[in-house]
C-alpha positions in Angstrom: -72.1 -116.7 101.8 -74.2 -120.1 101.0 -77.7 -119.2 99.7 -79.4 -121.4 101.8 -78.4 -119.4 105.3 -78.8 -116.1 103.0 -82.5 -117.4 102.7 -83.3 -118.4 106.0 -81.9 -115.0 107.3 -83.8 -113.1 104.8 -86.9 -115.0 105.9 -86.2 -113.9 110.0 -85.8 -110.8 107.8 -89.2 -110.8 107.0 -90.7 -111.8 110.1 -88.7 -109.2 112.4 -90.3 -106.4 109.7 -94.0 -107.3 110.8 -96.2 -109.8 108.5 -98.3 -110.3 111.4 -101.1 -112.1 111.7 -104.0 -109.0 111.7 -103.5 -106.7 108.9 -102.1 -109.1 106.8 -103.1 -109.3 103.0 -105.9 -111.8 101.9 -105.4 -115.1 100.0 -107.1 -115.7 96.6 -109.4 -117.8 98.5 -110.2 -115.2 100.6 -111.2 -112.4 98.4 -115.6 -113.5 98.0 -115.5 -112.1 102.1 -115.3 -108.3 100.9 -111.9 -105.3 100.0 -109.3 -105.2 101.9 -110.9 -101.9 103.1 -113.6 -103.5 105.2 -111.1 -105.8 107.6 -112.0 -103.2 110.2 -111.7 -99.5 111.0 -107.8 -99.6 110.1 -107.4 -103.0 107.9 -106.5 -101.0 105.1 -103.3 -98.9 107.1 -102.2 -102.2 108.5 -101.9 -103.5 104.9 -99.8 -100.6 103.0 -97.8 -100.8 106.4 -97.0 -104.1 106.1 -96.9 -103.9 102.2 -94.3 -101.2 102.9 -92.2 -103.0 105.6 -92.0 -105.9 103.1 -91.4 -103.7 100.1 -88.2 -102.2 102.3 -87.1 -105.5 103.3 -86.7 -106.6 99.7 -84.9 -103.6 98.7 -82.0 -103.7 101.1 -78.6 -102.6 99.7 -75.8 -104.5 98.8 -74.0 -102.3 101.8 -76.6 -103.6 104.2 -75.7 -107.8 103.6 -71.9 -107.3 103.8 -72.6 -105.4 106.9 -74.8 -108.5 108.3 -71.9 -110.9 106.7 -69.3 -109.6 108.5 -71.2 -109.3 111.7 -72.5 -113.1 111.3 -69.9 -114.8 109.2 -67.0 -112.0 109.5 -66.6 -112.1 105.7 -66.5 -109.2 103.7 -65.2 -106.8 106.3 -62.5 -105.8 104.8 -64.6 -104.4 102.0 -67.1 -102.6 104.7 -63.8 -100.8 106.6 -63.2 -99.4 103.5 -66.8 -98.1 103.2 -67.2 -96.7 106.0 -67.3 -93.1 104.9 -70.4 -94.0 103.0 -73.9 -93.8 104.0 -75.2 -96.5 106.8 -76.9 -99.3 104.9 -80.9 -98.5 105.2 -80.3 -97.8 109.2 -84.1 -95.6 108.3 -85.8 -99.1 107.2 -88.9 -98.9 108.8 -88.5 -101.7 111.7 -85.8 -103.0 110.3 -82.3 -101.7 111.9 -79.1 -102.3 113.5 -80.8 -103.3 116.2 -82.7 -106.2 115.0 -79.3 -107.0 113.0 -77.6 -107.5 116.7 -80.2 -109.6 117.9 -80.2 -111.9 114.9 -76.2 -111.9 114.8 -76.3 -112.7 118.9 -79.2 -115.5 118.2 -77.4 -117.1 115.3 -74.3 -116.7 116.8 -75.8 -118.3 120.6 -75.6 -122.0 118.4 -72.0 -121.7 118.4 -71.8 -122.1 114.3 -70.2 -118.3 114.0 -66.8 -115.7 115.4 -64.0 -117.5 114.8 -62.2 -114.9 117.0 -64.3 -116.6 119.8 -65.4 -113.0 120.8 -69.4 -113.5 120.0 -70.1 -115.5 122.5 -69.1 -113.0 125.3 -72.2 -111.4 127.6 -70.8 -109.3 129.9 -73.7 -109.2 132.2 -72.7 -107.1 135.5 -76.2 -107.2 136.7 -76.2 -111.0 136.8 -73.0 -110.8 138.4 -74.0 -108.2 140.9 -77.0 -109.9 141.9 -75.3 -113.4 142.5 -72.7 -112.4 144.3 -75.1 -110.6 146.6 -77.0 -113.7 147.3 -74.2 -116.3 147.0 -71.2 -114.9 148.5 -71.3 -114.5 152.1 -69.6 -112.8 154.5 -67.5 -111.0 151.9 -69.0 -106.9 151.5 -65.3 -105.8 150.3 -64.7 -108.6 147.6 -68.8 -108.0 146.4 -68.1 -104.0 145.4 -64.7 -104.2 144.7 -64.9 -106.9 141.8 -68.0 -105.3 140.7 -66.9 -102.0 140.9 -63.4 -102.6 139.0 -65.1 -104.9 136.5 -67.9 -102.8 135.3 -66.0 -99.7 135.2 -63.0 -101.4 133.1 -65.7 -102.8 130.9 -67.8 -99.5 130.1 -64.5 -97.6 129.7 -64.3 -97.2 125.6 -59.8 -97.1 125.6 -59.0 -99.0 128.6 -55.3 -97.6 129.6 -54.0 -101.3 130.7 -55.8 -104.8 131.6 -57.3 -105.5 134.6 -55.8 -106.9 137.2 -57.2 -108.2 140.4 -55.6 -110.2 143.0 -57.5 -112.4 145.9 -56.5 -112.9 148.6 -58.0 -114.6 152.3 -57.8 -117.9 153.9 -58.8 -121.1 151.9 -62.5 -121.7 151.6 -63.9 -117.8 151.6 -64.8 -117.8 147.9 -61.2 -116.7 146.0 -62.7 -119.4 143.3 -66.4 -118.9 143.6 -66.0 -115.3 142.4 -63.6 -116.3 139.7 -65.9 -118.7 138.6 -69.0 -116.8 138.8 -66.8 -113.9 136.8 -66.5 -116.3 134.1 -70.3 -117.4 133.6 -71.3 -113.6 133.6 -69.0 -112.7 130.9 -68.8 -115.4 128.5 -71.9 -117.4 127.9 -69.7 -120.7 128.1 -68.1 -119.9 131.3 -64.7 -121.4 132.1 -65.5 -123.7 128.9 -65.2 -120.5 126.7 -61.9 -120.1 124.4 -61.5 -117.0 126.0 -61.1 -117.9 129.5 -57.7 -120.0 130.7 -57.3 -121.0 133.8 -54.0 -121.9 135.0 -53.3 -123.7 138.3 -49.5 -123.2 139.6 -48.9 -126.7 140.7 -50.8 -128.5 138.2 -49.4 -126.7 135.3 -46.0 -125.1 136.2 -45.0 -128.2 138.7 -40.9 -128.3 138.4 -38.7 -125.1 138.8 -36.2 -127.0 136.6 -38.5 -126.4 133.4 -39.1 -122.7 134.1 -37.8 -121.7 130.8 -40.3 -123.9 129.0 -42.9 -122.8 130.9 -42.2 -119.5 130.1 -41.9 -119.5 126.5 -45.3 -122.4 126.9 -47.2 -119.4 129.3 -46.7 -116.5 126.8 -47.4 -118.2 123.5 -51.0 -119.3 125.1 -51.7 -116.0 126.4 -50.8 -114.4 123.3 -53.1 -116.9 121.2 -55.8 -116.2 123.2 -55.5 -112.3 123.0 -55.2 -112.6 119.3 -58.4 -115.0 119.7 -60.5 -112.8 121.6 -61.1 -109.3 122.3 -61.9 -109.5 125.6 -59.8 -112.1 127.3 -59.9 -113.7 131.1 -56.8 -115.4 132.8 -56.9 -117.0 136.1 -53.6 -117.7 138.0 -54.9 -120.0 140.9 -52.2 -120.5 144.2 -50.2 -117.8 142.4 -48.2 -117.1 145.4 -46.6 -120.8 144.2 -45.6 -119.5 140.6 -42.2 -119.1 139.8 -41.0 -115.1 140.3 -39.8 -115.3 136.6 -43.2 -116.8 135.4 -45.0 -113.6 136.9 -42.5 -111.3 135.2 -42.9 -113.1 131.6 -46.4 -112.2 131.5 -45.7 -108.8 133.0 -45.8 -107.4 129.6 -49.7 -108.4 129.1 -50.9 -106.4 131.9 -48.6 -103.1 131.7 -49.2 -99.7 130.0 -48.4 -99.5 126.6 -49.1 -97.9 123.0 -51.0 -100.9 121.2 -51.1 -99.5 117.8 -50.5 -101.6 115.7 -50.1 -105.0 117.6 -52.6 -107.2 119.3 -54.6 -105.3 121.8 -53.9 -106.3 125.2 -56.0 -103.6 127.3 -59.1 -105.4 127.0 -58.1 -108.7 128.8 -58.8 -109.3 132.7 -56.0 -111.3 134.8 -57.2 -112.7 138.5 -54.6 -114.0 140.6 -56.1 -115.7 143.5 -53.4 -116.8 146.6 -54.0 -117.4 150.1 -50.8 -115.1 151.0 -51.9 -112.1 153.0 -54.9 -114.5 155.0 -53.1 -113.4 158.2 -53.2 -109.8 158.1 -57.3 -109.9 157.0 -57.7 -112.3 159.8 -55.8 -110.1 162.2 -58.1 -107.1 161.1 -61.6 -108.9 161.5 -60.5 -110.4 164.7 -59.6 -106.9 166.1 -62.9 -105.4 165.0 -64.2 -108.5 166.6 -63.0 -108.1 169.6 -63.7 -104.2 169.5 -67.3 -105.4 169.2 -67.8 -103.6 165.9 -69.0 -105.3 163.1 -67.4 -106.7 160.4 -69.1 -104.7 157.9 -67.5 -101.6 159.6 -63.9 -103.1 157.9 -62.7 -100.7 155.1 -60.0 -101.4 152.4 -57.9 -98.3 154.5 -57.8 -101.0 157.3 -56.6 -103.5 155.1 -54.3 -102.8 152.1 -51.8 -101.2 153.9 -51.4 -104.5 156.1 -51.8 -106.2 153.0 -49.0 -105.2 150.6 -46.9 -105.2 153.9 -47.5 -109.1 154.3 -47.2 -109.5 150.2 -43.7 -107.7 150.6 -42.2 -109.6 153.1 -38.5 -111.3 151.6 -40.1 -114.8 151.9 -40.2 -117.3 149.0 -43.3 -116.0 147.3 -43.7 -114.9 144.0 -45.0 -111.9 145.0 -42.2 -110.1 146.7 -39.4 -111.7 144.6 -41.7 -110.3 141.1 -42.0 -106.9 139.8 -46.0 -107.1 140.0 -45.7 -105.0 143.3 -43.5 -102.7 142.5 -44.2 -101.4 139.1 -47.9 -101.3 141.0 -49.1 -103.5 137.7 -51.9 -104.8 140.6 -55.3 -102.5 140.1 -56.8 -104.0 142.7 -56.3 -106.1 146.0 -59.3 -107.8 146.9 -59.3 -109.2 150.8 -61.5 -112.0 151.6 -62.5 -111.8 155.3 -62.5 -115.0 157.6 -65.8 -116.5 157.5 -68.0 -117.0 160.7 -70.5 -119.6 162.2 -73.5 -117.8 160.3 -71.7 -117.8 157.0 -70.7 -121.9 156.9 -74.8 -122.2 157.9 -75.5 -120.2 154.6 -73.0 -122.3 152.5 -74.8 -125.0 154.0 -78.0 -123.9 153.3 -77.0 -123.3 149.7 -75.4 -126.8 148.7 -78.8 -128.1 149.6 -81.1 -126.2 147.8 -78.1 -127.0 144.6 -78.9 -130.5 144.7 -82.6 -130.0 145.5 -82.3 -131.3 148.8 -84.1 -130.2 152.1 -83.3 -129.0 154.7 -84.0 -128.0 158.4 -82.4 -125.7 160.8 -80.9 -128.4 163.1 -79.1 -129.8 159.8 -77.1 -126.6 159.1 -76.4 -126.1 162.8 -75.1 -130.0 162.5 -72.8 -129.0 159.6 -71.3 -126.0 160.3 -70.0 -127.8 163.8 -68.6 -130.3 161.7 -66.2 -127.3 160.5 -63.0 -126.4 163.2 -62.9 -122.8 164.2 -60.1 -120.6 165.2 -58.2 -118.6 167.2 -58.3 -121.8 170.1 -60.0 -119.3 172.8 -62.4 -117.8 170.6 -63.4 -120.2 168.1 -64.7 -117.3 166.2 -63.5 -117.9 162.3 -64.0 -121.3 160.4 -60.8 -123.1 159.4 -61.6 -124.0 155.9 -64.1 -121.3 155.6 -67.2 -123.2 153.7 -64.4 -125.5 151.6 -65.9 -128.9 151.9 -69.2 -128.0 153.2 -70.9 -129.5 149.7 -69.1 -133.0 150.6 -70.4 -133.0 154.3 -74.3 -132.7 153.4 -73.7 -135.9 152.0 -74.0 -137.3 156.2 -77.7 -136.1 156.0 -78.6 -138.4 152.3 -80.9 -141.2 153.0 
């Protein structure tokens, strides 16, 4: 560990264990303006407590920096596993703790100059997530408490069985990629730039069926780096109803039950598979509920996921039905996402101009959201492309 980081730590040290300002011990210059004693009714408490806080500080145990250097730097933790049957390092300090030793780890760490493993820069903050999808995802009550339920429950669990995994599914533009996006930025502090996150597109990076071997062999060496990278891992399989069968099965091994003893641990990683397969059935199911002038809100995952899994089993040439995903029920959770309405492209609307700082009025949502086409041809009830391209069509209303 180089002195000079040992130093400045020591010194945060220092200021976490209370040399305030008031209280504080006199300089030589200082002394002609009376005793310590007459600083006011408790000058002379504030100073031993202080004197004592600094007197603790200075006598922390060897135990107590290889704990800190292993949480900072990750050295010496081999020599603190084997200590662990000892005493905790000083845990009693007065204001001085493990938890001002997490805070200075995550503040250090927040610069990026620290974890190796990638893992330190993780956040996992549900109630950001929970909050944003409420007021950025629209029209979508089943995706909002299903991701969140399934996400925070899988994270508080201390032995998760098996990863997560989710699977999207709903008409292009209803917020398959919003979600998985905003699920990145809530649970690594860099997002989809975060070593910890890969994000693989089917046609982009899996393109010919003649190279499926190579893919294979490409697909599970980068998944297993990044599980060996991070403990908490996120993979996002966008138009996965266009992967290869055998691409789905290669990685099957990642998300099923098994004793990890003594390998890398896969049960803490997260796998989204977003695909547009199954749109119809949702769409059937909101349009029904439509039409039975009940309200959307009143649609329940025991109207869908039957329908569902009935769609995603049908013998046509989707990765899906020709995988084992399916039928060794490796799927956690199927997550629809409902056909959105008129009201829902206004909100999209409303929120791509308040992203680029714009205004707006009420006649210039109405004006984009009829830009949209709507379907079925009688009703005209359910937008096309959902809110996909409304962020390109505010540009009509720029000076």
């Amino acid at each position: 560990m180089g002195q000079g980081r040992l130093l400045g730590l020591a010194c945060c040290l220092l200021l976490l264990g209370g040399s305030g300002g008031r209280g504080r011990r006199r300089g030589p210059w200082e002394e002609e303006q009376g005793p310590v004693a007459d600083w006011g009714p408790w000058g002379g408490m504030r100073y031993e407590a202080v004197k004592k806080h600094l007197g603790a500080v200075g006598a922390l145990s060897k135990q107590y920096w290889q704990y800190l250097a292993c949480k900072v730097w990750q050295e010496g933790c081999e020599e603190e596993e084997e200590e662990e049957s000892s005493p905790g390092p000083g845990w009693s300090l007065p204001l001085v703790g493990q938890d001002y030793l997490e805070i200075l780890s995550a503040w250090y760490c927040s610069f990026g100059k620290c974890c190796e493993t990638g893992d330190c820069r993780i956040v996992n903050n549900i109630t950001g997530l929970e909050a944003d999808l409420h007021g950025q995802l629209h029209g979508q009550h089943l995706a909002k408490e299903l991701v969140v339920r399934a996400v925070q429950g899988f994270l508080q669990s201390p032995r998760p069985q098996k990863a997560l995994v989710l699977s999207f599914h709903g008409w292009s533009g209803t917020g398959k990629n919003f979600v998985a996006r905003m699920l990145a930025s809530h649970l690594y502090r860099d997002g989809l730039k975060s070593k910890c996150v890969r994000v693989f597109i089917s046609l982009f990076h899996f393109p010919h069926h003649n190279y499926v071997d190579s893919y294979k062999a490409q697909l599970k060496k980068q998944i297993s780096k990044t599980l060996q990278l991070c403990k908490q891992s996120l993979f996002v399989f966008d138009e996965a109803e266009k992967l290869h069968f055998s691409l789905l099965d290669a990685i099957k091994p990642f998300m099923a039950h098994y004793d990890s003893k003594g390998r890398v641990d896969y049960h803490r990683s997260i796998f989204l598979f977003l695909s547009n397969l199954g749109g119809n059935a949702i769409n059937e199911v909101a349009l029904d509920f439509w039409r039975a002038g009940r309200a959307r809100e009143e649609i329940s995952m025991e109207f869908l996921e039957q329908r569902l899994r009935l769609e995603l089993l049908e013998p046509a040439e989707n990765s899906y039905a020709r995988s084992h995903l399916l039928e060794e029920n490796l799927i956690d959770f199927f997550v629809p996402f409902l056909p959105l309405e008129y009201h829902h492209v206004k909100l999209c609307a409303r929120d791509a101009f308040l992203a680029r700082g714009l205004p707006y009025t009420e006649s210039a949502l109405d004006e984009v959201a009829r830009m949209m086409a709507f379907v079925p041809k009688e009703e005209k009830l359910f937008s096309a492309q959902g809110c996909k391209s409304v962020s390109q069509r505010i540009n009509y209303f720029l000076p």
